[in-house]
Every structure is written in C-alpha cells, then in structure tokens.
DSSP file (Angstrom, degrees, kcal/mol; ACC not computed):
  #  RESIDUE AA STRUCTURE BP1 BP2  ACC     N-H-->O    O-->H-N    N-H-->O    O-->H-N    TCO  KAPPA ALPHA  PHI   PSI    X-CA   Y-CA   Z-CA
    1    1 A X              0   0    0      0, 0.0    62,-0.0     0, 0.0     0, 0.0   0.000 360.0 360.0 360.0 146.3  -11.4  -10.9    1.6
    2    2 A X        -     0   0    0      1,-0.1    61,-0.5    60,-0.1     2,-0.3   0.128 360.0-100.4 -63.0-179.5  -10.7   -7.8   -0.1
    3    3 A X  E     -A   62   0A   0    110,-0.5    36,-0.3    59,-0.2     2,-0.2  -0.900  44.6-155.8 -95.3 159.7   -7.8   -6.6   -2.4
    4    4 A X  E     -A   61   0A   0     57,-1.4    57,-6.0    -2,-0.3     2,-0.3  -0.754  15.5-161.0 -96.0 143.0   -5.3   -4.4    0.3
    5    5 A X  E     -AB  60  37A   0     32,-1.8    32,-1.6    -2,-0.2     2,-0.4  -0.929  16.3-172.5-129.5 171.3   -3.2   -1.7   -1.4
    6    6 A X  E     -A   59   0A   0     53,-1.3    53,-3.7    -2,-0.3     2,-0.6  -0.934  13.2-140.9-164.4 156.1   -0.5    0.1   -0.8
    7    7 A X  E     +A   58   0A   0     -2,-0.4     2,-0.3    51,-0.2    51,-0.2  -0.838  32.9 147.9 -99.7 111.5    1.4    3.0   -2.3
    8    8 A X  E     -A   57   0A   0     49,-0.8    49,-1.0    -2,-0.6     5,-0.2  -0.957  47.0 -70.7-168.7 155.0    4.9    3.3   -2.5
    9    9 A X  E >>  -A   56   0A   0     -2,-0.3     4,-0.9    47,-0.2     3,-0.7   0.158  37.2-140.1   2.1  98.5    8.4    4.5   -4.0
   10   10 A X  T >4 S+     0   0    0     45,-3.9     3,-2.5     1,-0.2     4,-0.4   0.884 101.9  53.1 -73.7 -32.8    9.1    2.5   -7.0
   11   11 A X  T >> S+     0   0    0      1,-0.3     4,-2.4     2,-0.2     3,-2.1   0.890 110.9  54.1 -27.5 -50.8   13.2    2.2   -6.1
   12   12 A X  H <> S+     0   0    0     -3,-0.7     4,-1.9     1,-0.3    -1,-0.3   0.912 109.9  41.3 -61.2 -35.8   11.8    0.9   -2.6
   13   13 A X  H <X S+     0   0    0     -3,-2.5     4,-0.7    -4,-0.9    -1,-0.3   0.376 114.7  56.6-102.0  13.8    9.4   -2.1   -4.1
   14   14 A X  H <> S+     0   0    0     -3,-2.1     4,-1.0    -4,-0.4    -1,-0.2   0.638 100.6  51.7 -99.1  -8.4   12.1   -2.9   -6.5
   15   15 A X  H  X S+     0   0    0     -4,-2.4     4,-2.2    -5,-0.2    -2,-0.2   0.808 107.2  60.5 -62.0 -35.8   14.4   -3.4   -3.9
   16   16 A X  H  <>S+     0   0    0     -4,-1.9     5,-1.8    -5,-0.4     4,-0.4   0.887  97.8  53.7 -63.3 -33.3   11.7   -5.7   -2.5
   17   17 A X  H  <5S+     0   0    0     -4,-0.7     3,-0.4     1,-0.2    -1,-0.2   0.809 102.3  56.5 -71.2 -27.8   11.6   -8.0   -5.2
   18   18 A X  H  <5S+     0   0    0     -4,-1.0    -1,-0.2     1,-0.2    -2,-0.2   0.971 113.3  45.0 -41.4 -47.8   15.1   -8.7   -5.2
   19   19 A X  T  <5S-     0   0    0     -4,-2.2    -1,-0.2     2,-0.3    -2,-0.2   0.564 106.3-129.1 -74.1 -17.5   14.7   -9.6   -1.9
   20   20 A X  T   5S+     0   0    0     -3,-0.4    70,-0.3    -4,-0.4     2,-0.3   0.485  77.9  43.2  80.5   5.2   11.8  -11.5   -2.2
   21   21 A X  S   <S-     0   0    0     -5,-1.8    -2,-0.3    68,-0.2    -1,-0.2  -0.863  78.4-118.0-177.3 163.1    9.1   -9.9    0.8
   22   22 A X        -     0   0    0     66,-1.0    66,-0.1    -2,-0.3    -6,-0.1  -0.597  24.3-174.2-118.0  58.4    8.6   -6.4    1.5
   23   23 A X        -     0   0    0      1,-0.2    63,-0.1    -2,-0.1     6,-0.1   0.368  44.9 -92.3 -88.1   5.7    9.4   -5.6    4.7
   24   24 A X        -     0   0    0    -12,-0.1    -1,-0.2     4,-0.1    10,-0.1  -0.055  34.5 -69.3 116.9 154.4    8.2   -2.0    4.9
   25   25 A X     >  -     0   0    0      1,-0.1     4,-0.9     4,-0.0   -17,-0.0   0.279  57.7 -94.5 -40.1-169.8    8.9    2.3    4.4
   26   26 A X  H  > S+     0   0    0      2,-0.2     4,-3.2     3,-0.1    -1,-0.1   0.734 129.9  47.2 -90.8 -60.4   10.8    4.2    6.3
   27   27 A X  H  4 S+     0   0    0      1,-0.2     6,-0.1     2,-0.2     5,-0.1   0.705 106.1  52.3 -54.9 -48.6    7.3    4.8    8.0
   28   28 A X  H >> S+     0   0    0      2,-0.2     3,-4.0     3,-0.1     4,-1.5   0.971 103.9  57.9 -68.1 -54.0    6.2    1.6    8.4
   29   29 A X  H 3< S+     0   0    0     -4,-0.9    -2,-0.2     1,-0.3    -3,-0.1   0.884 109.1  47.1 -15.8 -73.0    9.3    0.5   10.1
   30   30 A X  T 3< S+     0   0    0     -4,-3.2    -1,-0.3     1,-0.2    -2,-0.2   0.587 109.9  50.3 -59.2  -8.6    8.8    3.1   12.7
   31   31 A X  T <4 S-     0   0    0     -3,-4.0    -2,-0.2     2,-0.2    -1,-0.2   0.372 112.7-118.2 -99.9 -11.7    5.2    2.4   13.3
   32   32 A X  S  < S+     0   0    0     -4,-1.5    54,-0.4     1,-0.1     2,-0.4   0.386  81.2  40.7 111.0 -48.1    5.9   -1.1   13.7
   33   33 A X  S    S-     0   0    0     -5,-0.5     2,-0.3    52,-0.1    -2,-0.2  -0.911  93.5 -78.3-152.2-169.5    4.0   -2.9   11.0
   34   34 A X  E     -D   84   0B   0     50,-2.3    50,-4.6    -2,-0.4     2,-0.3  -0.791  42.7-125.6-101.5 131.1    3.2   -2.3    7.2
   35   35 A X  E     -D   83   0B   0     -2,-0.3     2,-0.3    48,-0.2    48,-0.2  -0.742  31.4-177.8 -55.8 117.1    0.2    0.5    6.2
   36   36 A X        -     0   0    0     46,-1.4    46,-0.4    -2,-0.3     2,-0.3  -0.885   6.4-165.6-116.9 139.8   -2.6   -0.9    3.8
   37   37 A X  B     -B    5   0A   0    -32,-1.6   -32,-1.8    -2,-0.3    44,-0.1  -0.971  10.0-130.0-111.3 152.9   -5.3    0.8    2.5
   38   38 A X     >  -     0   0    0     -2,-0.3     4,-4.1   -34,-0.2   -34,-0.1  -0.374  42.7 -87.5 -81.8-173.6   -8.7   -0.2    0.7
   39   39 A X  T  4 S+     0   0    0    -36,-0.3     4,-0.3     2,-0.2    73,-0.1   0.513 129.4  49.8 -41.8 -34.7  -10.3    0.7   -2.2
   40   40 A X  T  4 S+     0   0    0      2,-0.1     3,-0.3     1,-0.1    -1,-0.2   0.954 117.1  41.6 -90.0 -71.9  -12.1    3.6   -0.2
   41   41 A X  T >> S+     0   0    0      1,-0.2     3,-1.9     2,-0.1     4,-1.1   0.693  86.8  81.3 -37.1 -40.2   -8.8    4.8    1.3
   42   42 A X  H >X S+     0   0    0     -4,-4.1     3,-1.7     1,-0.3     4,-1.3   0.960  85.0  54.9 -71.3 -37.9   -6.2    4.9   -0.9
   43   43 A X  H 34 S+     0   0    0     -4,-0.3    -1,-0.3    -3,-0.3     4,-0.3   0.433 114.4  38.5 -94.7  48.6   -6.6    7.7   -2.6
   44   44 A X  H <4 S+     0   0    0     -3,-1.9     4,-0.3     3,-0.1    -1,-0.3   0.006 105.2  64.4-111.6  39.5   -6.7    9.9    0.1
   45   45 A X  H << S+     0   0    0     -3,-1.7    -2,-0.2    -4,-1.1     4,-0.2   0.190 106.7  46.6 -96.4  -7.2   -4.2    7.9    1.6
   46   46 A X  S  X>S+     0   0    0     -4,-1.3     4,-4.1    -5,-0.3     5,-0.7   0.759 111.4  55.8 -84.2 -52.0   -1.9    9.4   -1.8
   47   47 A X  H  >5S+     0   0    0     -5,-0.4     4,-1.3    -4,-0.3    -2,-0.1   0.892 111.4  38.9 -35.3 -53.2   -3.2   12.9   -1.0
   48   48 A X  H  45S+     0   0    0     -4,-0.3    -1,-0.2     1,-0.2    -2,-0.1   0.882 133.4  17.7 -84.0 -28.6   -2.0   13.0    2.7
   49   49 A X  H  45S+     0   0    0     -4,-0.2    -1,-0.2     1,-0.1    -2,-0.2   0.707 130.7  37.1-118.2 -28.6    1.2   11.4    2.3
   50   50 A X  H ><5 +     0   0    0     -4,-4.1     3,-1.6    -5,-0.1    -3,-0.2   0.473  66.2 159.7-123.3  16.2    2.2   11.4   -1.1
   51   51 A X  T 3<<S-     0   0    0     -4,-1.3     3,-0.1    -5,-0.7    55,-0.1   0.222  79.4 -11.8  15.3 113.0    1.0   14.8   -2.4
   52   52 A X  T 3  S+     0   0    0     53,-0.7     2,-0.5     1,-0.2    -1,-0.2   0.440  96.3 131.9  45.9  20.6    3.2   15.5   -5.7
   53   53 A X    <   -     0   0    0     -3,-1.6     3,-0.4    52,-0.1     2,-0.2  -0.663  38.6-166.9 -99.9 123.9    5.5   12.9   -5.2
   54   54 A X        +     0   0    0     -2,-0.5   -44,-0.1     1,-0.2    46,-0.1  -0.534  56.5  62.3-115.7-163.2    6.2   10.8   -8.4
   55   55 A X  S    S+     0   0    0      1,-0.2   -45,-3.9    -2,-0.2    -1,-0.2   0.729  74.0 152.3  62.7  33.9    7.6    7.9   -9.6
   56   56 A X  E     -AC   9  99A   0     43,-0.6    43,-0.9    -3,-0.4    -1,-0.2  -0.391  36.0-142.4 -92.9 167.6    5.2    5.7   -7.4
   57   57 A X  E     -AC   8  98A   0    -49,-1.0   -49,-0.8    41,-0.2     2,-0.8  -0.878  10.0-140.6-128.1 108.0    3.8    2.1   -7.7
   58   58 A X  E     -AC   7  97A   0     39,-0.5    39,-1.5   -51,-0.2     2,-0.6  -0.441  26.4-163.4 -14.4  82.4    0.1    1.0   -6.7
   59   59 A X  E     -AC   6  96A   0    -53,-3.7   -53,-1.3    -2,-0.8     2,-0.6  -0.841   4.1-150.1 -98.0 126.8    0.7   -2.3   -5.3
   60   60 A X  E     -AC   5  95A   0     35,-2.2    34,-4.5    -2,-0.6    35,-1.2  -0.791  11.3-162.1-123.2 154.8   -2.3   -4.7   -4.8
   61   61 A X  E     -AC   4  93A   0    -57,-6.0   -57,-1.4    -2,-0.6     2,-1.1  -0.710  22.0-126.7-116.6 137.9   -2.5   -7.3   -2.1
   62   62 A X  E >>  -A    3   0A   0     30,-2.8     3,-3.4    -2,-0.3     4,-0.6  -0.699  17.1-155.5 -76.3  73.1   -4.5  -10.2   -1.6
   63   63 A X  G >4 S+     0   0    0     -2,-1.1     3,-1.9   -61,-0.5    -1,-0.2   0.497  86.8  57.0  -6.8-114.4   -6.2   -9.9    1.8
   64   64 A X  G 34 S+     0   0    0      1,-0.3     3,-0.3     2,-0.2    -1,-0.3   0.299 103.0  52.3   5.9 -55.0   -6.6  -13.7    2.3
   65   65 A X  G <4 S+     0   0    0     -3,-3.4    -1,-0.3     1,-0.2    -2,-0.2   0.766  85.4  83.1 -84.5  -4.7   -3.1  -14.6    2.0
   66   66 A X  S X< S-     0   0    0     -3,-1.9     3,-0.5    -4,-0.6     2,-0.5   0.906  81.1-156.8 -47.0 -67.6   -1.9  -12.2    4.5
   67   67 A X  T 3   -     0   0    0     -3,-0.3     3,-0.2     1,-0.2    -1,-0.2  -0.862  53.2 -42.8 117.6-139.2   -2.8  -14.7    7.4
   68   68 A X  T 3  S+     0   0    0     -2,-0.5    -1,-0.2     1,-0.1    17,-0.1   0.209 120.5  91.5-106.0   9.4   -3.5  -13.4   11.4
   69   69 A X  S <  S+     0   0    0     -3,-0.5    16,-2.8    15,-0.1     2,-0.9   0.409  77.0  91.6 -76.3 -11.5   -0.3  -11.1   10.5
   70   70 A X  E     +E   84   0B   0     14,-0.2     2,-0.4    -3,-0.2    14,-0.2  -0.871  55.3 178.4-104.2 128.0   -3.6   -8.7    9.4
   71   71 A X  E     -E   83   0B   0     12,-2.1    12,-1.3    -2,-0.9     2,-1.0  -0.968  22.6-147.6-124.0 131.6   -4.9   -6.7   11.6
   72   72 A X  E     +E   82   0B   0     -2,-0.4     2,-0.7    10,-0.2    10,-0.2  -0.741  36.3 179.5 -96.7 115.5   -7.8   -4.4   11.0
   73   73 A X        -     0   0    0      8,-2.2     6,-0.1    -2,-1.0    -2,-0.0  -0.753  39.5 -88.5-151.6 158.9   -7.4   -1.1   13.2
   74   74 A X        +     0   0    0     -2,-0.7     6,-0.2     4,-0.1     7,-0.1   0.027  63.9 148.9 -15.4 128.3   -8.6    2.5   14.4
   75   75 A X    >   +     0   0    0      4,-1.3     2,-0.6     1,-0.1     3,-0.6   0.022  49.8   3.5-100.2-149.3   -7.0    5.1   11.7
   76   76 A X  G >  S-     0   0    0      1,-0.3     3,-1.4    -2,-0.1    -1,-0.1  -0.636 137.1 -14.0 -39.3  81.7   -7.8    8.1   10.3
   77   77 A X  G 3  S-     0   0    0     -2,-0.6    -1,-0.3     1,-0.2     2,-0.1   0.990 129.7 -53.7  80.1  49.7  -11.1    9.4   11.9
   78   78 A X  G <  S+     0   0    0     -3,-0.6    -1,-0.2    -4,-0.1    -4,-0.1   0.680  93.6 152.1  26.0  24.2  -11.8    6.0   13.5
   79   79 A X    <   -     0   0    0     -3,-1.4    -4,-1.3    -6,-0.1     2,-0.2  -0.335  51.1-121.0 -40.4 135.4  -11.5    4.2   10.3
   80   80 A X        -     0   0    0     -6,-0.2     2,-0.3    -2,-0.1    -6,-0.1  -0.814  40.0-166.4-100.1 143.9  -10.3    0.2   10.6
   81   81 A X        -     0   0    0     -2,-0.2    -8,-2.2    -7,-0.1     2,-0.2  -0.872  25.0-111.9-113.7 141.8   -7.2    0.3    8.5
   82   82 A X  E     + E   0  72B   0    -46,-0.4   -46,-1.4    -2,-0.3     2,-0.3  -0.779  40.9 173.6 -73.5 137.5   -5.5   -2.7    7.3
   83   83 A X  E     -DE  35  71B   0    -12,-1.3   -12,-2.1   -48,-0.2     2,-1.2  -0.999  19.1-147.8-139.3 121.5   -1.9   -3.0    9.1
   84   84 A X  E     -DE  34  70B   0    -50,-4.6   -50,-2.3    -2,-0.3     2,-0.9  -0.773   5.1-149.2-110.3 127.6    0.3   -6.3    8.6
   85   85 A X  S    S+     0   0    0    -16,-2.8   -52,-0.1    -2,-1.2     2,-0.1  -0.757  75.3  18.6 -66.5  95.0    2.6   -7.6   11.6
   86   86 A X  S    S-     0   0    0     -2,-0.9   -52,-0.3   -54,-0.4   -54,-0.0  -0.309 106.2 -41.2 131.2 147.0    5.2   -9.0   10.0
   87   87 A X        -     0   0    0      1,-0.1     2,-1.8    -2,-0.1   -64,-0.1  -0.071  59.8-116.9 -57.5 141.6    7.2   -9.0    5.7
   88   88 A X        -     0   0    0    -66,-0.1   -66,-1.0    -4,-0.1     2,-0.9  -0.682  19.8-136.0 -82.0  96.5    5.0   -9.0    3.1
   89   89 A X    >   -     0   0    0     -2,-1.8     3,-2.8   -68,-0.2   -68,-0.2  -0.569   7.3-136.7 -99.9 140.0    5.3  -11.8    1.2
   90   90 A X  G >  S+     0   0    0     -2,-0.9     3,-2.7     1,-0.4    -1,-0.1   0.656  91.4  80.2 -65.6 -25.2    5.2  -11.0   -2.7
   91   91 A X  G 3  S+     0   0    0      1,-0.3    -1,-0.4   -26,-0.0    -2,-0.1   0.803  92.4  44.1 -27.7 -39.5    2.8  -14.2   -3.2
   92   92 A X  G <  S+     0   0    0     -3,-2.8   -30,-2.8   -31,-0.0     2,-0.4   0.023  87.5 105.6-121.2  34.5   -0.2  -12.6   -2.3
   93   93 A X  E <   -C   61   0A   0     -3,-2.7   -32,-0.2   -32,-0.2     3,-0.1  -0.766  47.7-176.2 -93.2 156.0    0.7   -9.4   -4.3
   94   94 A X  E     +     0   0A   0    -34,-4.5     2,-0.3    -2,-0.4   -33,-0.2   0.756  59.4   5.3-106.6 -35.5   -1.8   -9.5   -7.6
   95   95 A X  E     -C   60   0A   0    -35,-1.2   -35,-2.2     2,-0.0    -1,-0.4  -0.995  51.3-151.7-160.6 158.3   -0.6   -6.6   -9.5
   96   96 A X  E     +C   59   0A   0     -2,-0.3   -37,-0.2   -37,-0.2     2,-0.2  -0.779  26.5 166.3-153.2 116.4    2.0   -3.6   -9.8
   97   97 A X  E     -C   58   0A   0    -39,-1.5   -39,-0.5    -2,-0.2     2,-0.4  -0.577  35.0-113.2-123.2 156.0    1.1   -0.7  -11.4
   98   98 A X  E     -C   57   0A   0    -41,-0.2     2,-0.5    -2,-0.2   -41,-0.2  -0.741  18.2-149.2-100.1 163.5    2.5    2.7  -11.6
   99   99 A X  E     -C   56   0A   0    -43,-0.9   -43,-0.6    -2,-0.4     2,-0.2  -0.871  26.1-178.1-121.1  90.8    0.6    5.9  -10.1
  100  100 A X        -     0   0    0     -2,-0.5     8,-3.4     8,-0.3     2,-0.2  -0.548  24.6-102.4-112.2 163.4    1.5    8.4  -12.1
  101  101 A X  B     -F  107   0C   0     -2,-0.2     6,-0.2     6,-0.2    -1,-0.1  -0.374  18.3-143.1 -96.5 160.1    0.4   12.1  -11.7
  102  102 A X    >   -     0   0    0      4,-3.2     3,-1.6    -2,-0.2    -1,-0.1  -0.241  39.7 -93.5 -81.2 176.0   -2.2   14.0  -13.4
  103  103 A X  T 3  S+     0   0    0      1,-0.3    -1,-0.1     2,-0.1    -2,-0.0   0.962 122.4  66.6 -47.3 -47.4   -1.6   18.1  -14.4
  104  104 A X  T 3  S-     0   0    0      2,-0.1    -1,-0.3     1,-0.1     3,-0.1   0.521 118.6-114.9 -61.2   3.6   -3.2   18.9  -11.4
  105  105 A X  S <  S+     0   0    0     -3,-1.6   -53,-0.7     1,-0.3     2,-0.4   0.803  81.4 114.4  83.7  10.2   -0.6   17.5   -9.5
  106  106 A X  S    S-     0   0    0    -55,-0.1    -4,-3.2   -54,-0.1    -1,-0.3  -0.957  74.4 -95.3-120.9 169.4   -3.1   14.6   -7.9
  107  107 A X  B     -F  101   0C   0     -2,-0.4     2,-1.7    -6,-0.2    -6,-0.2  -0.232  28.0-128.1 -64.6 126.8   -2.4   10.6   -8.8
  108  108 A X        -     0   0    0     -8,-3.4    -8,-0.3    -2,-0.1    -1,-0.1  -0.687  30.3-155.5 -81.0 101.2   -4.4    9.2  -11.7
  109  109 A X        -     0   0    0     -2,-1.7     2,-0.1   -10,-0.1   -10,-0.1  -0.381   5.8-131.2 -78.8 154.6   -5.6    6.3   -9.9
  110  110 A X        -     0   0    0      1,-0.1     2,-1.0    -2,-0.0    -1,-0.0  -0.473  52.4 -63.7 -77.7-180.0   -6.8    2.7  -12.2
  111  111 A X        -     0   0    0      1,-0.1    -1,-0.1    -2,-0.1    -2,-0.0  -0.586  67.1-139.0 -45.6  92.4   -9.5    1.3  -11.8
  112  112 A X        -     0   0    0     -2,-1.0     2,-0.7   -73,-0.1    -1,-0.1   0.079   4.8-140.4 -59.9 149.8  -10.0   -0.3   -8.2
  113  113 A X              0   0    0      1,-0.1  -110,-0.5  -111,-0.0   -74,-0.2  -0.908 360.0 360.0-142.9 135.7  -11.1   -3.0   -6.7
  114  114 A X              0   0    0     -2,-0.7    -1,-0.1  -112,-0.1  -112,-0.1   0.199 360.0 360.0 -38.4 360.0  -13.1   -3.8   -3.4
C-alpha cells in the first residue's frame, strides 16, 4: 500500500495529537470523511487549496493501516483520491514534516514517496 498524505494547519494536527486521532478540517468535516492525497497529488493538492498559506505540516500516512475506512474515489478530473471514513488514527502516521514556502510563494515539498 502506498504512503497517503495530507496537508494541513500545524495548530490543527497539534491539536490532534493531544487528542490522540485526527478527526478532520473544517473541510473534511463537511465533506464527510478526511482528504488524502498521493505522491502524484499532493502538490497540486497545496496549490489549489493552500496557495500562500504558511505554517503547514506534511503528514504521511500509512495506507495499510487505514483498514476498509479507505476508500479510493472519483476527484479532481476523475482521479481516485484517497478519502478515510472515520478518525485517523496517529499509528499509521510515519512522519511529520513542515511545508514551508519557497520565494515564489509555492510549498517546498521533501522528498516523496509512492
């Protein structure tokens, strides 16, 4: 299984660890279940949505442990997206990194992985 990432606020994912699980944005909430992107997606999944916005974190997710609470489906262009039903639990996170921005105003992404 792949790594899943996802991009977000750091205030928000530090709240999460307090809590233990990750239970979503603002965004996700309202859609219903938590936005993942791959390796291929995410950065222009920063571009569209987080466009000049700093103080982010680059979380990556261990597909596998995610469970049948992943669901792959129709995006962006008819892209399968990763989407999880259901808290994110911080086990099957691997790494948390910050995504800080370049002079041009886009995210310096790390290196990625598939």
């Amino acid at each position: 299984m792949p790594i899943l990432y996802k991009i977000l606020p750091a205030p928000l994912w530090r709240a999460a660890e307090a809590d233990g699980q990750f239970r979503g944005s603002e965004v996700d909430l309202r859609d219903g279940f938590i936005h993942f992107s791959t390796a291929g997606q995410v950065e222009e999944t920063a571009a569209r949505h987080f466009a000049g916005q700093d103080d982010l974190l680059l979380v990556r997710v261990e597909a596998g442990k995610l469970g049948g609470a992943l669901k792959w489906e129709p995006s962006r262009g008819g892209a399968l997206f990763p989407h999880l039903y259901g808290a994110l639990d911080l086990a099957a996170v691997t790494k948390v990194e910050p995504l800080s921005l370049g002079p041009d105003g886009r995210h310096r992404f790390p290196a990625l992985e598939a």
